[in-house]
PDB file of N, CA, C and O in Angstrom, chain B, residues numbered from 101:
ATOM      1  N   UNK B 101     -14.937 -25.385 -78.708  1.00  0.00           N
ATOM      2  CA  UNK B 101     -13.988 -26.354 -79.240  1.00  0.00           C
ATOM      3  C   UNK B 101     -14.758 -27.382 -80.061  1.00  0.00           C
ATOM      4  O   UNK B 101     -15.880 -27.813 -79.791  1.00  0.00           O
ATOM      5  N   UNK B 102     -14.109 -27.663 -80.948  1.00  0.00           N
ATOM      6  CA  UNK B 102     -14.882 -28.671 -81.987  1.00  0.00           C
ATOM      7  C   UNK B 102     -15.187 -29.597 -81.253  1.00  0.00           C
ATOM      8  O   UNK B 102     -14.644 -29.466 -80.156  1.00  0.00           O
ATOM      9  N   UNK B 103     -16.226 -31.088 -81.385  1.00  0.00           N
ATOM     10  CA  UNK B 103     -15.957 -32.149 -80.347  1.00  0.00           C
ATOM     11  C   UNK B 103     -14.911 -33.308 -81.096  1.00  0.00           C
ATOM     12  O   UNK B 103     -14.748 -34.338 -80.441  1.00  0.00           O
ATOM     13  N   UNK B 104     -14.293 -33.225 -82.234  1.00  0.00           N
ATOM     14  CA  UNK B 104     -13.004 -33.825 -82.041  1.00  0.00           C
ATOM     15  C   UNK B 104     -11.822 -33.417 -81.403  1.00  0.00           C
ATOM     16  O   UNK B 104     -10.799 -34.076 -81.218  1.00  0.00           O
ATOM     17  N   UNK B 105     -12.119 -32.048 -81.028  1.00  0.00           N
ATOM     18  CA  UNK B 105     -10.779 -31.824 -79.886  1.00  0.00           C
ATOM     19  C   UNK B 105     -11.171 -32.300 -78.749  1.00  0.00           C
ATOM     20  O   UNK B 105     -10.352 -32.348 -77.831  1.00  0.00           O
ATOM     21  N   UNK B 106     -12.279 -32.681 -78.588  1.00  0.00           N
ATOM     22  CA  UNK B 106     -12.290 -32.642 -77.184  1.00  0.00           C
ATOM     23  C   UNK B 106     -12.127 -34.037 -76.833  1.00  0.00           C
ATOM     24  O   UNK B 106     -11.781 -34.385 -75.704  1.00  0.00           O
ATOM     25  N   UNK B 107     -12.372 -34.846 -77.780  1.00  0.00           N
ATOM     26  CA  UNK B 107     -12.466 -36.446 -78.049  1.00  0.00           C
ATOM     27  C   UNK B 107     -10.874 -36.941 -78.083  1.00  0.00           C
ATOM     28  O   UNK B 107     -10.315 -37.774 -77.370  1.00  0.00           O
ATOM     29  N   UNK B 108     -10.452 -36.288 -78.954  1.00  0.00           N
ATOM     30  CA  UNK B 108      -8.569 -36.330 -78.975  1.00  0.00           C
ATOM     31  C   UNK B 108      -7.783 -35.904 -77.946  1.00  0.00           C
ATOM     32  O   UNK B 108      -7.075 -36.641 -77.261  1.00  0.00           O
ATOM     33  N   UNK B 109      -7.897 -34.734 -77.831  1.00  0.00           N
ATOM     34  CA  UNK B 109      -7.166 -33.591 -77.187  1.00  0.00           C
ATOM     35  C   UNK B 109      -6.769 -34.534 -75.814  1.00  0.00           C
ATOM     36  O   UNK B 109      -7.572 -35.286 -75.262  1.00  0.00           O
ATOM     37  N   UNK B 110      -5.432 -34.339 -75.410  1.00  0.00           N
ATOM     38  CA  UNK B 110      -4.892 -34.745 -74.116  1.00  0.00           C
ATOM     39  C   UNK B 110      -5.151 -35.923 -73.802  1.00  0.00           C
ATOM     40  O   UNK B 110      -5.713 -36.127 -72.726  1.00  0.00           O
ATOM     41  N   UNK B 111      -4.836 -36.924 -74.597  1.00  0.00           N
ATOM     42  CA  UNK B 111      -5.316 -38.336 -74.292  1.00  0.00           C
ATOM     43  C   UNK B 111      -3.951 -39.554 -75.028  1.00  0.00           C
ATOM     44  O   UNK B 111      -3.652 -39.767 -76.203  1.00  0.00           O
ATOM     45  N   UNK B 112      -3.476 -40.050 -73.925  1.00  0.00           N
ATOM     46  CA  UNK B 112      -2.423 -41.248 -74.617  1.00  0.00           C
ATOM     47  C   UNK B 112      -3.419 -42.417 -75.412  1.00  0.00           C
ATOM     48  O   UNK B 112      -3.658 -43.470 -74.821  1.00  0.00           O
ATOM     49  N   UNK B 113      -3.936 -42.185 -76.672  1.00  0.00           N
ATOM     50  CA  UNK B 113      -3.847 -43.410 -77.569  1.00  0.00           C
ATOM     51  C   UNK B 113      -3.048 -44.728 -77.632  1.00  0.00           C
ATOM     52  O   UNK B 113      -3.511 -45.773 -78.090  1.00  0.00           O
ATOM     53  N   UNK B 114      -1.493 -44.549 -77.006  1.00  0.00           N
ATOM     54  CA  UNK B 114      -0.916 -45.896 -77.008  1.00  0.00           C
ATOM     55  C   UNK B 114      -1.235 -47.061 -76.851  1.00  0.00           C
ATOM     56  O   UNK B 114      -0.614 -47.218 -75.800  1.00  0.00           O
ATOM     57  N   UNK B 115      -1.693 -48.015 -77.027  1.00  0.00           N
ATOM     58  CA  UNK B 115      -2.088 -49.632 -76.236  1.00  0.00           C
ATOM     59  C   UNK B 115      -3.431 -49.410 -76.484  1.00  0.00           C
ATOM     60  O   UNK B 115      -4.185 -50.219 -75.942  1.00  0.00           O
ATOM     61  N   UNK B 116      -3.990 -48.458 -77.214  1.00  0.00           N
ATOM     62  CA  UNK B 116      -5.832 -48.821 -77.482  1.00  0.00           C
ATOM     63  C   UNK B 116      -5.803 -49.157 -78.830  1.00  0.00           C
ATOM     64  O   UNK B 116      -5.355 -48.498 -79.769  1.00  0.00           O
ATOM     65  N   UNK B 117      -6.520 -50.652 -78.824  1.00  0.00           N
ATOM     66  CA  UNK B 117      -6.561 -51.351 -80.251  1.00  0.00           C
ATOM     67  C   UNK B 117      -8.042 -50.405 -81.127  1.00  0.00           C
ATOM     68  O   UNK B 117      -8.989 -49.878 -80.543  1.00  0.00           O
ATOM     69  N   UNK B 118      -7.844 -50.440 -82.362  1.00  0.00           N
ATOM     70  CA  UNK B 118      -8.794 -49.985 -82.759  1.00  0.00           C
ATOM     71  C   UNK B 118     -10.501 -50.680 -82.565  1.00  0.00           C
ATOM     72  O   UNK B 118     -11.530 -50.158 -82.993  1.00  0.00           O
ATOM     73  N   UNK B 119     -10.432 -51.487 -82.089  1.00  0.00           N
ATOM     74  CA  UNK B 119     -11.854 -52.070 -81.430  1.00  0.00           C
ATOM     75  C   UNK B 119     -11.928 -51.029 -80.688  1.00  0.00           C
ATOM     76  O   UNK B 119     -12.355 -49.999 -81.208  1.00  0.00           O
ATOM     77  N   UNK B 120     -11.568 -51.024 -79.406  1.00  0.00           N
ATOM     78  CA  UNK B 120     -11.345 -50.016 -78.316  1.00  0.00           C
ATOM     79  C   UNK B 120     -11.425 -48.622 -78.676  1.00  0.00           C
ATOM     80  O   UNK B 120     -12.262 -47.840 -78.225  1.00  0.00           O
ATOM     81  N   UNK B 121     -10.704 -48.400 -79.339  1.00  0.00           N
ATOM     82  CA  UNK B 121     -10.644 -46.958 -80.219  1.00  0.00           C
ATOM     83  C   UNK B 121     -12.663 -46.760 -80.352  1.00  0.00           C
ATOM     84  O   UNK B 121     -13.472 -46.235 -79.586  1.00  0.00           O
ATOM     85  N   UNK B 122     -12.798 -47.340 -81.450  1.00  0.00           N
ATOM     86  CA  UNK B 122     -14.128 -47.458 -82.459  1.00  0.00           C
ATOM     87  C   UNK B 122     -15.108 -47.449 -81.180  1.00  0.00           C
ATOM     88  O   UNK B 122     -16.026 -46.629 -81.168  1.00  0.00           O
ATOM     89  N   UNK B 123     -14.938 -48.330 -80.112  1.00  0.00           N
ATOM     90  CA  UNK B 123     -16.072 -48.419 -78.812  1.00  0.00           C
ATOM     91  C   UNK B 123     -16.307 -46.561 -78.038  1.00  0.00           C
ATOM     92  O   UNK B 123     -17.269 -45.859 -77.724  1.00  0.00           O
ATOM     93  N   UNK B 124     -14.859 -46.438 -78.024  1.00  0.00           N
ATOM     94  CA  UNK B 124     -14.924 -45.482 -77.004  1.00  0.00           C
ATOM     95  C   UNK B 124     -15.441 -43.784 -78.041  1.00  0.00           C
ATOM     96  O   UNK B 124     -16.022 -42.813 -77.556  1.00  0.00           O
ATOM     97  N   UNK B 125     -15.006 -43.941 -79.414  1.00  0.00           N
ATOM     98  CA  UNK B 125     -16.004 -42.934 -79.915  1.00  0.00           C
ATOM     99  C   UNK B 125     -17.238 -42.982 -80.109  1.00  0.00           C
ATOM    100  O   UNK B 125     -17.895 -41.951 -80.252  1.00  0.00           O
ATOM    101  N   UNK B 126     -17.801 -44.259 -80.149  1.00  0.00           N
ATOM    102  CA  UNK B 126     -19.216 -44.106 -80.286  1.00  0.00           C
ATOM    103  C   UNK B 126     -19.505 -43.924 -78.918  1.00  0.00           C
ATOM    104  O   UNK B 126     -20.447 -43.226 -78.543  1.00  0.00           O
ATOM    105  N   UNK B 127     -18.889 -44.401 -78.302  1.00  0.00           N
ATOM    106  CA  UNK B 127     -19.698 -43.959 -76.914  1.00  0.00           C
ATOM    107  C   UNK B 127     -19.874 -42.523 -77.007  1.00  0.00           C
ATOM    108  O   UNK B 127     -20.971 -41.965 -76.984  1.00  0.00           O
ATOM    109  N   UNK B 128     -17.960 -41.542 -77.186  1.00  0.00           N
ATOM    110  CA  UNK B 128     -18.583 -40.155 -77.090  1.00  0.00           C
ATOM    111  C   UNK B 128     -19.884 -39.423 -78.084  1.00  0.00           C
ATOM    112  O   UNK B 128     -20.934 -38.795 -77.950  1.00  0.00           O
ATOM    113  N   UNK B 129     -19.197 -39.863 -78.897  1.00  0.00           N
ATOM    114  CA  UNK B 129     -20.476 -39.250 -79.984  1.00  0.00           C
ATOM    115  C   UNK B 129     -22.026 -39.668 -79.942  1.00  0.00           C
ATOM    116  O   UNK B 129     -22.762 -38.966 -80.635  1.00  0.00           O
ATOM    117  N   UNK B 130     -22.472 -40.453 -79.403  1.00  0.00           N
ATOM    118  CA  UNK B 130     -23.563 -40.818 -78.569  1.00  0.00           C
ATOM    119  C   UNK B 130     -23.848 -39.992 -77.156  1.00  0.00           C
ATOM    120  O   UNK B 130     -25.051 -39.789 -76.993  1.00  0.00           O
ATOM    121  N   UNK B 131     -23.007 -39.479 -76.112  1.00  0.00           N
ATOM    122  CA  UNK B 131     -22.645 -38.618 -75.306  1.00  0.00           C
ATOM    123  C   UNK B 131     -22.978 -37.331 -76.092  1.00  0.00           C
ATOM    124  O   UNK B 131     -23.991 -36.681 -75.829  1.00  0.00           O
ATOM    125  N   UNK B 132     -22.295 -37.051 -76.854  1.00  0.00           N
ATOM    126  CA  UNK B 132     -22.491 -35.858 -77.716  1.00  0.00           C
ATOM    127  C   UNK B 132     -23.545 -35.591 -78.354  1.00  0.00           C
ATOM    128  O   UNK B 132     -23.852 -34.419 -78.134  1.00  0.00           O
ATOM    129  N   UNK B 133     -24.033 -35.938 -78.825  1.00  0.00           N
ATOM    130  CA  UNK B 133     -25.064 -35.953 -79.944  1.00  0.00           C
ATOM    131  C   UNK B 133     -26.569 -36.309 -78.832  1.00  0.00           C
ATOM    132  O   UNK B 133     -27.597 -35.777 -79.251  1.00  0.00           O
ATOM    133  N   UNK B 134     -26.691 -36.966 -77.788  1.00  0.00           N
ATOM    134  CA  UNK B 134     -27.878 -37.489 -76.946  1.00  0.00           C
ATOM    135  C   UNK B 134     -28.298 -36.729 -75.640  1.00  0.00           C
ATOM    136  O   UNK B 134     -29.396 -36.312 -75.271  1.00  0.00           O
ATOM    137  N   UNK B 135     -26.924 -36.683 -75.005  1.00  0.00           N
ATOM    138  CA  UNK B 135     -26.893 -36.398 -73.326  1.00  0.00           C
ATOM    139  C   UNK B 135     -26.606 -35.156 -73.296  1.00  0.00           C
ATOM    140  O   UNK B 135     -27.453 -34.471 -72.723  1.00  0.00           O
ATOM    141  N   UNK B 136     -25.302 -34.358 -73.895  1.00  0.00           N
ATOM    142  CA  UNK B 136     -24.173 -33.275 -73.420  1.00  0.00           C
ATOM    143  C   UNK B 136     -25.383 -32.407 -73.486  1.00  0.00           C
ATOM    144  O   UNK B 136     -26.258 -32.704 -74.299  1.00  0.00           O
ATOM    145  N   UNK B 137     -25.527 -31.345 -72.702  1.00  0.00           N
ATOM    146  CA  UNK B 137     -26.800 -29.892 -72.483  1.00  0.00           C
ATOM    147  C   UNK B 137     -25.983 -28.987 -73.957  1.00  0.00           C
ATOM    148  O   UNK B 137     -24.815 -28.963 -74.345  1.00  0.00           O
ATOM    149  N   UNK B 138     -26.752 -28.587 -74.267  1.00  0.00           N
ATOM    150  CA  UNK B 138     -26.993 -27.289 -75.415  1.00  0.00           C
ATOM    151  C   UNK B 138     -27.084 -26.264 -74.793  1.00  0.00           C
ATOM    152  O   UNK B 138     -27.881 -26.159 -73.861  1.00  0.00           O
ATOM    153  N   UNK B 139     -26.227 -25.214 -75.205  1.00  0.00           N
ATOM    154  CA  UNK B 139     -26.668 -23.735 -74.929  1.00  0.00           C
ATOM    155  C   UNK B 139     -28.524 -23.211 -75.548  1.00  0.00           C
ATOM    156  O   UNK B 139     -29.486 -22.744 -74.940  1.00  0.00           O
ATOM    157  N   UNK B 140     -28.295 -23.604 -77.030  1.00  0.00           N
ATOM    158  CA  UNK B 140     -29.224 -23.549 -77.516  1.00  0.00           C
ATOM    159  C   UNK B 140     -30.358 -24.046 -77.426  1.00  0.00           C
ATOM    160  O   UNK B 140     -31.389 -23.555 -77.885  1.00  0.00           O
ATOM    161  N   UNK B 141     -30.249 -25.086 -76.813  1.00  0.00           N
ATOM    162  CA  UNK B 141     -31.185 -25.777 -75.925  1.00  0.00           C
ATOM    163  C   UNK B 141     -31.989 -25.223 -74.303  1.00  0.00           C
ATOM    164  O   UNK B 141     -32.754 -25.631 -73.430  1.00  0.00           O
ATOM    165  N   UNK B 142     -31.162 -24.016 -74.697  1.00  0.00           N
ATOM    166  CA  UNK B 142     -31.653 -23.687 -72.902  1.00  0.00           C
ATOM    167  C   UNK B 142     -30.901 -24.696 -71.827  1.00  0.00           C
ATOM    168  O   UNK B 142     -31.228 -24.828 -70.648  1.00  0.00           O
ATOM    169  N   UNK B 143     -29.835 -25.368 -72.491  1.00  0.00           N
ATOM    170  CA  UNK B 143     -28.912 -26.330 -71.349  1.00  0.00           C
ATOM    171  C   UNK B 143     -29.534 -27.171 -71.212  1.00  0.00           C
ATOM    172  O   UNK B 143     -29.433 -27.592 -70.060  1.00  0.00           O
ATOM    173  N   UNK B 144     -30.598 -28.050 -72.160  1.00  0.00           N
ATOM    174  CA  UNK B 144     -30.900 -29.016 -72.044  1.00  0.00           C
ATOM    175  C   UNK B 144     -30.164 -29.896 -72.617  1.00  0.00           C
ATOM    176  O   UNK B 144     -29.256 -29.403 -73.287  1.00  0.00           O
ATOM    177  N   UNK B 145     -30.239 -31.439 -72.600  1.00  0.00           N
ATOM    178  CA  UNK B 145     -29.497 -32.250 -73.063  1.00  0.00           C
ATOM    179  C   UNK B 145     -30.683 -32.268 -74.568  1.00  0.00           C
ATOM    180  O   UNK B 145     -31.834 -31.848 -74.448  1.00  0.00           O
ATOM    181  N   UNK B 146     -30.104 -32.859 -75.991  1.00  0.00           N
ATOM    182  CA  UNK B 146     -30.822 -33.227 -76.886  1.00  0.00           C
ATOM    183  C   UNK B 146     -32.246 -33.832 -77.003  1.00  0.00           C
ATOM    184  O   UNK B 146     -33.206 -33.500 -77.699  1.00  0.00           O
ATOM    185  N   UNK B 147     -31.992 -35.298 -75.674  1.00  0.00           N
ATOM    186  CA  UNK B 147     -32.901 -35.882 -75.493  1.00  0.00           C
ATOM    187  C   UNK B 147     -33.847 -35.488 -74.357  1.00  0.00           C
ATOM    188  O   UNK B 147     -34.859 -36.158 -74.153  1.00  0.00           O
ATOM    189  N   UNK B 148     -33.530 -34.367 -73.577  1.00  0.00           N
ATOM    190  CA  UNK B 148     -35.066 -33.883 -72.646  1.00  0.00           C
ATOM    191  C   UNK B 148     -35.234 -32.749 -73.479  1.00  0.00           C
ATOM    192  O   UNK B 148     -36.115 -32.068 -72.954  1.00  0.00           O
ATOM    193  N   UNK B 149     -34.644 -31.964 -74.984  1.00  0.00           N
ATOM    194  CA  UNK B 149     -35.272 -30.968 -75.115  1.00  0.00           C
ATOM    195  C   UNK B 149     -36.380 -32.027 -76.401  1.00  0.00           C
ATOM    196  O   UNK B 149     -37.424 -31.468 -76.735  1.00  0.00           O
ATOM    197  N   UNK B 150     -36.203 -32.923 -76.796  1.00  0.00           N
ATOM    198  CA  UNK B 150     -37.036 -34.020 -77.440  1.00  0.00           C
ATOM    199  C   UNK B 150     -38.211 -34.066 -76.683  1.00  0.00           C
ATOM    200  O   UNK B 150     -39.265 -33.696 -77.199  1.00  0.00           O
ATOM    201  N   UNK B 151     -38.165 -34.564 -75.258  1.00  0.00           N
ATOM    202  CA  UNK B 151     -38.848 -34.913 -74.280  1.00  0.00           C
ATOM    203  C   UNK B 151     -40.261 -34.203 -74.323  1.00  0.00           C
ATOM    204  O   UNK B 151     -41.433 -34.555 -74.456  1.00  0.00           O
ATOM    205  N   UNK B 152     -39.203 -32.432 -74.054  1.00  0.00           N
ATOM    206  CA  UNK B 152     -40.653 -31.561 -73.661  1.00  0.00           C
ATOM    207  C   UNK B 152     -41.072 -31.136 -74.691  1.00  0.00           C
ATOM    208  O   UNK B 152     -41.737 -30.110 -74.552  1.00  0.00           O
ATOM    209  N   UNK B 153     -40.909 -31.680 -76.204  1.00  0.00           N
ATOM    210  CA  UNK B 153     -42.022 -31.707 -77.201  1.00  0.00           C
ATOM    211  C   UNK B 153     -42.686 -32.404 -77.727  1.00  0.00           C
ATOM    212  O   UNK B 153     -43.181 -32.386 -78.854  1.00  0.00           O
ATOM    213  N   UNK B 154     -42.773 -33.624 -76.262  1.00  0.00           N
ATOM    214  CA  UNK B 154     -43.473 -34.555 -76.567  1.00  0.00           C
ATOM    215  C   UNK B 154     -43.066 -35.791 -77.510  1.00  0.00           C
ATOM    216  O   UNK B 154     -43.934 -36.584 -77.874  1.00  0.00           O
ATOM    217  N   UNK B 155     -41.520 -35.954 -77.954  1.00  0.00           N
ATOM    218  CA  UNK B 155     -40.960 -36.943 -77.926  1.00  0.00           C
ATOM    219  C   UNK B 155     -40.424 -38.375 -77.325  1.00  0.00           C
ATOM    220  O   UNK B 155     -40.783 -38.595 -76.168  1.00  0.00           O
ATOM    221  N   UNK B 156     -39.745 -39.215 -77.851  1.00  0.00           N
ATOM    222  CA  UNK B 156     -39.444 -40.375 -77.011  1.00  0.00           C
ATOM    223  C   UNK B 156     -37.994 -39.990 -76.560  1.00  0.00           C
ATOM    224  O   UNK B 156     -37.336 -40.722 -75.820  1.00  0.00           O
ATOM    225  N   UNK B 157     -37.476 -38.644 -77.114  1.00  0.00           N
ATOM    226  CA  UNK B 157     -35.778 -38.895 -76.425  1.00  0.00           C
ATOM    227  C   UNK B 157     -34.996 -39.709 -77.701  1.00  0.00           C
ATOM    228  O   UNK B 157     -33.994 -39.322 -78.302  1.00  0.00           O
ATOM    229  N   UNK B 158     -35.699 -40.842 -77.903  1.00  0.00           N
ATOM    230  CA  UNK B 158     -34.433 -41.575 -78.732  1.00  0.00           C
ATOM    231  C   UNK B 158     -34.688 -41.025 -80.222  1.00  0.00           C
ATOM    232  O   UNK B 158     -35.625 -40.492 -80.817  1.00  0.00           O
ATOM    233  N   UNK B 159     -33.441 -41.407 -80.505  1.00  0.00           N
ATOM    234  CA  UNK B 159     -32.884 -41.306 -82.275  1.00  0.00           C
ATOM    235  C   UNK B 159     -33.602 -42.220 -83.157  1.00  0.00           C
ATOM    236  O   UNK B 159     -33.309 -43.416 -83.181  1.00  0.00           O
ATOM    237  N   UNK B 160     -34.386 -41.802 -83.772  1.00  0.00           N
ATOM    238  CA  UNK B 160     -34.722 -42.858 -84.376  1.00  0.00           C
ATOM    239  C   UNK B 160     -34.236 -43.547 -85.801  1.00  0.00           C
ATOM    240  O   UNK B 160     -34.693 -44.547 -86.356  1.00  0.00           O
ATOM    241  N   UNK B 161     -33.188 -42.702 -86.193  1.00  0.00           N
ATOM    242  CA  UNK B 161     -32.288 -42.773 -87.607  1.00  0.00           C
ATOM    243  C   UNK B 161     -31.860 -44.135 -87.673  1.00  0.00           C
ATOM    244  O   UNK B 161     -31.655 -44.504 -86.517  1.00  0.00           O
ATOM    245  N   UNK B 162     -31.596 -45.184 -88.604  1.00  0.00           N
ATOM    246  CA  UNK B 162     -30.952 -46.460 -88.440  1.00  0.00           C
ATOM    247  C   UNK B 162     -29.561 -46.160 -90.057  1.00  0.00           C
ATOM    248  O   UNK B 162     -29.949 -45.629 -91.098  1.00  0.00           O
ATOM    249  N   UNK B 163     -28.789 -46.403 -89.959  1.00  0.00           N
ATOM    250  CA  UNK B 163     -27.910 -46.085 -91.098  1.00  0.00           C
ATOM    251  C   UNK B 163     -28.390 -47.358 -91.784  1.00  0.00           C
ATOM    252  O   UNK B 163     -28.658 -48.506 -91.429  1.00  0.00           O
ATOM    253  N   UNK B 164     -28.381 -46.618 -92.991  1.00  0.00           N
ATOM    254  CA  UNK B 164     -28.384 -47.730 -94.200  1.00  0.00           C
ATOM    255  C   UNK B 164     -27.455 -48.626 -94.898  1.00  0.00           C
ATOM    256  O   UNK B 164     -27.861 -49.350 -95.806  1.00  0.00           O
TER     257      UNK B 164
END
C-alpha cells in the first residue's frame, strides 16, 4: 500500500485543524522514512540499516 493510504486510509479528519493535520504527518513520514523496518533492508528500520554501516542513523538533509 502506498504510505499515503496508510496515512489517510480509515481515519475521521473532522475537528483536526491543519496545524494538527501538518504535526501528525510529519510525525508519520518521519516514522516512515526513519523507524518503519524494510523488507529490503533485511527488516531493518532505515536508521539501524545506517547504523551497521557505520553511520549516525540520522538524516542529515536540511531543506533549503
Amino acid at each position: 500500500m502506498h504510505r499515503s493510504f496508510e496515512f489517510f486510509h480509515h481515519r475521521d479528519w473532522s475537528g483536526v485543524t491543519i496545524s494538527e493535520f501538518c504535526r501528525m504527518l510529519d510525525a508519520y513520514l518521519r516514522y516512515y522514512n526513519e523507524e518503519r523496518p524494510k523488507e529490503k533492508l533485511g527488516w531493518l528500520s532505515p536508521m539501524q540499516h545506517r547504523r551497521s554501516l557505520g553511520g549516525e542513523g540520522k538524516i542529515s538533509w536540511t531543506p533549503s
